[in-house]
VOGU-3710 file (C-alpha; in Angstrom, 3 decimals, decimal comma):
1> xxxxxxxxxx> 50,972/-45,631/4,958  51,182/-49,452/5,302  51,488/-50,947/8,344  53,281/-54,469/7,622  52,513/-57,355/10,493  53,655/-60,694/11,538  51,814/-63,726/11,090  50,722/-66,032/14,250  51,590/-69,668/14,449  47,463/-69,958/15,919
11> xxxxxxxxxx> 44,354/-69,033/13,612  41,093/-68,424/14,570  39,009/-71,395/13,199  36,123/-71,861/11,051  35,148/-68,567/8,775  32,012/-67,806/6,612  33,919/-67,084/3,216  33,753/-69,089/-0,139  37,268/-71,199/0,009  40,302/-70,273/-1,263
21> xxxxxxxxxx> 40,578/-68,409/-4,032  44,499/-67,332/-5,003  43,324/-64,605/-7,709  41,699/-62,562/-5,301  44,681/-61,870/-3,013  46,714/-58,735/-3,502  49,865/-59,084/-5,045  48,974/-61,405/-8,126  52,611/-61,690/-9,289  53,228/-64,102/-6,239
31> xxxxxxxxxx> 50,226/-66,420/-7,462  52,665/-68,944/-9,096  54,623/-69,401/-6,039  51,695/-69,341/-3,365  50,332/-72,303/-5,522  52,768/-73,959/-5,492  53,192/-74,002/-1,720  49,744/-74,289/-0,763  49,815/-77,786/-3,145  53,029/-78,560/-1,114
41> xxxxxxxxxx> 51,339/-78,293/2,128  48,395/-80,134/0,865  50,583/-82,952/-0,424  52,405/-83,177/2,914  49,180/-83,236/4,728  49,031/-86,919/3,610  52,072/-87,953/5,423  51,322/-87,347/8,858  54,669/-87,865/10,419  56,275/-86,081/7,761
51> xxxxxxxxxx> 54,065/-82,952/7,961  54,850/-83,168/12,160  58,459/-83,097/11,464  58,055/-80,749/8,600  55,654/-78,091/10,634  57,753/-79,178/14,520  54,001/-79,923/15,109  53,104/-82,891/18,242  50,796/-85,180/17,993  48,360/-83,595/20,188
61> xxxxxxxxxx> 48,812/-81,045/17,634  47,574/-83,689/14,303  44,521/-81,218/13,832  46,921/-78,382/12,215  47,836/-80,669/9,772  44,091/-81,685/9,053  43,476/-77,602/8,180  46,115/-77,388/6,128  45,184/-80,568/4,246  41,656/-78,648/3,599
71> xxxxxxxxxx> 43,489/-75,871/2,678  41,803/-75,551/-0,621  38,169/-76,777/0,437  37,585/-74,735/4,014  36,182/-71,520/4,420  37,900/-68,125/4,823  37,864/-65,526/6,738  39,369/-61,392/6,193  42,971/-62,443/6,956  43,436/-59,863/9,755
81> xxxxxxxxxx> 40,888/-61,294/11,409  42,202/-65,276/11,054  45,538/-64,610/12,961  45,073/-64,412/16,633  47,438/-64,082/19,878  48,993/-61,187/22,005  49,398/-58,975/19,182  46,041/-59,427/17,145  44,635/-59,704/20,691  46,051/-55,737/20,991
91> xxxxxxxxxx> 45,316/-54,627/17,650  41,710/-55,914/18,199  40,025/-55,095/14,834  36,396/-56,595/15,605  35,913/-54,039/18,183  37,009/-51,153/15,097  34,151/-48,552/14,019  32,911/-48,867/10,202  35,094/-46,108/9,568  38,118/-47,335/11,798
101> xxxxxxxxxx> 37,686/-50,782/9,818  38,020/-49,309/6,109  41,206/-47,529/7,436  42,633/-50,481/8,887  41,683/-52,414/5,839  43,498/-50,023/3,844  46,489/-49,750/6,013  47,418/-53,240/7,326  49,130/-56,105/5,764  50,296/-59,406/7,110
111> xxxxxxxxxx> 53,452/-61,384/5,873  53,197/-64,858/5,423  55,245/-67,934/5,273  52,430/-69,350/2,674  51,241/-66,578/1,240  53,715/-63,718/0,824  52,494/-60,999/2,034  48,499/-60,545/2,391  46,265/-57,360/2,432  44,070/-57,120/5,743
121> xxxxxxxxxx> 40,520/-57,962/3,547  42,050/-60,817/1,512  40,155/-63,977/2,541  42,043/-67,185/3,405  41,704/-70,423/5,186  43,219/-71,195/8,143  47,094/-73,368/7,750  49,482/-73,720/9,495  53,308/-73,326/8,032  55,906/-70,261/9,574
131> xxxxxxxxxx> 59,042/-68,780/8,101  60,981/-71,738/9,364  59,096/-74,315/8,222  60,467/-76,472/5,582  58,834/-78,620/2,840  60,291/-81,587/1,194  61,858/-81,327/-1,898  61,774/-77,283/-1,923  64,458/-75,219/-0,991  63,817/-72,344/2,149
141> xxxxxxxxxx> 61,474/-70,426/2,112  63,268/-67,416/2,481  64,871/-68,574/-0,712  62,059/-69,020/-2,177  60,100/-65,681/-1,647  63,291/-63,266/-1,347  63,154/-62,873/-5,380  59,627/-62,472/-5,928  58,483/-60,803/-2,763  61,540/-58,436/-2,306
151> xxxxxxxxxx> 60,287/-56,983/-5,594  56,711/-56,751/-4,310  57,620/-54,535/-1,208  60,224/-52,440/-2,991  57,181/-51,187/-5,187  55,320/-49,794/-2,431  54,932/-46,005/-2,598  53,779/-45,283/0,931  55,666/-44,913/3,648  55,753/-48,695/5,125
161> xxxxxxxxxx> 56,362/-49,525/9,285  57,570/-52,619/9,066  56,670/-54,344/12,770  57,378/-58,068/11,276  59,308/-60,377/13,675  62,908/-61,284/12,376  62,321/-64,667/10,626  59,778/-63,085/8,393  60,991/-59,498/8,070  64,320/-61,936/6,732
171> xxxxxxxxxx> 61,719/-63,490/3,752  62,306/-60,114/2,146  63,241/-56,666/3,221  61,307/-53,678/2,496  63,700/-51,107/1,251  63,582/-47,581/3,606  60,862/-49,023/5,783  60,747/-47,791/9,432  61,332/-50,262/12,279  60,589/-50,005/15,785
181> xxxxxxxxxx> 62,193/-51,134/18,689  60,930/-51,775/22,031  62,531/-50,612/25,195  61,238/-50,554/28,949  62,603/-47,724/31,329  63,240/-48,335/34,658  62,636/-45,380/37,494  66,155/-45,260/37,990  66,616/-44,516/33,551  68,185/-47,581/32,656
191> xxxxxxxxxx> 66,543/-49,547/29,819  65,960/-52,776/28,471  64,627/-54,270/25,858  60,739/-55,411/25,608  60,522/-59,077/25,117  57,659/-60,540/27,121  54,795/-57,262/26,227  56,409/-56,816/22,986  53,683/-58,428/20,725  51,324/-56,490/22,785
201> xxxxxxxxxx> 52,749/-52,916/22,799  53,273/-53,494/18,944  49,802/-54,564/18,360  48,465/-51,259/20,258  50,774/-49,672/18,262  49,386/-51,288/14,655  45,897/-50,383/16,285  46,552/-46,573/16,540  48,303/-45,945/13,234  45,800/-48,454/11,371
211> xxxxxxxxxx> 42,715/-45,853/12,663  44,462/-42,444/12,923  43,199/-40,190/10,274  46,745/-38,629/9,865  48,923/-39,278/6,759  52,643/-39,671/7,771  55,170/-39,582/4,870  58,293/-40,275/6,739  59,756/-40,852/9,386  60,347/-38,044/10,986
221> xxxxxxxxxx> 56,635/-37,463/10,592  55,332/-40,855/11,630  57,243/-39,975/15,078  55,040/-36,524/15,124  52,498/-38,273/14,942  52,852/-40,886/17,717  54,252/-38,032/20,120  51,008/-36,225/20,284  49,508/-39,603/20,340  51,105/-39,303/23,711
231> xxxxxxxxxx> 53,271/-42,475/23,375  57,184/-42,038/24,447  59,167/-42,730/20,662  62,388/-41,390/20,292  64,568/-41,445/16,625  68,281/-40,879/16,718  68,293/-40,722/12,821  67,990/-43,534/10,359  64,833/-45,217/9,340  64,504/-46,989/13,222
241> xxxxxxxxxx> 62,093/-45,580/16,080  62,228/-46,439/19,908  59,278/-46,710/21,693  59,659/-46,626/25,075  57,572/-47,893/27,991  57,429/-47,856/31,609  59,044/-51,199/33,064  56,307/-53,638/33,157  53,755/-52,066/31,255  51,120/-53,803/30,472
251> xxx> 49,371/-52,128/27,391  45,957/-51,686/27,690  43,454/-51,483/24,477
//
């Protein structure tokens, strides 16, 4: 099983890895194309105002651009351990066992604007760039990864959950993978969907199937599996689950 994440827009700083090294990530076919986007960003990183307009950064926010202009030079860290925020805050891998850890490692990917896709042990800097980002004198990056990344995912043998948010579940699909949707239930049964906890419940949900020690091979399983997890997931058929939670749930790690 492969649980595939979002990115975050903010990084945890710093790291104590040796810099980046793009033959070490997973995936080496995309090599070509992550170099040349990581030279891209570097180059930008020398026109200030361009990389704000490029990145929708502020000035207040001019230290982004200094990362990503060290993008080659500064340490790294595990990747799923660089992105931070509500879900990463959820899925809370530092607190993992030994055991829990190598599972996750195993199990949990993160796509990337920059990088593709990345493996949850491949080291990398932090940078700053997101699915909507676009450089000067390159076409989209959707355009840019949908031939070489769509290929990538498509060769995946396990059974993948796909939790990415829409811009970068867009930079390529991943044929058959399952999806899940968030809704809230109200006491009186009407539902809605999750948009505030979202992030949250999907990062406790990345958290439990990164550590169980179950195998699911579909879909039908994978929603076995959470059920005596005792979460609430219903499928109606397809390759979609719906989790549903209590109206204003806050999840809890």
């Amino acid at each position: 099983m492969l649980v595939l994440l979002p990115p975050s827009e903010t990084k945890h700083p710093g790291g104590d890895g040796a810099p980046l090294d793009l033959t070490t990530l997973a995936a080496p076919e995309l090599t070509p194309l992550r170099e040349q986007l990581v030279d891209a960003v570097v180059s930008l990183s020398a026109d200030v105002p361009a990389a704000r307009a490029a990145l929708d950064l502020s000035p207040k926010q001019d230290d982004e651009i200094a990362r990503n202009a060290a993008l080659r030079t500064s340490p790294t860290m595990p990747a799923i351990e660089r992105y931070t925020g509500v879900l990463y805050d959820a899925l809370d891998v530092r607190s993992l066992t030994r055991a829990q850890r190598r599972r996750a490692d195993q199990r949990l990917a993160v796509g990337s604007a920059l990088f593709g896709v990345l493996r949850a042990d491949d080291a990398v800097p932090g940078y700053r760039l997101s699915a909507g980002s676009t450089l000067p004198g390159l076409p989209t990056l959707r355009s840019l990864w949908k031939p070489v990344l769509t290929d990538v995912l498509a060769g995946i043998d396990d059974l993948v959950v796909d939790l990415r948010s829409g811009a970068y579940a867009e930079l390529a699909p991943v044929p058959g993978a399952v999806t899940v949707q968030v809704l809230s239930e109200r006491p009186d049964g009407t539902r809605a969907v999750v948009s505030h906890f979202n992030k949250a419940h999907k990062g406790r949900l990345a958290r439990l199937l990164a550590t169980t020690t179950g195998e699911p091979d579909s879909v039908v399983r994978l929603r076995a599996l959470l059920r005596r997890a005792g979460l609430h997931v219903e499928h109606a058929g397809g390759t979609e689950l719906t989790l549903v939670v209590p109206a204003a749930a806050i999840p809890q790690r």
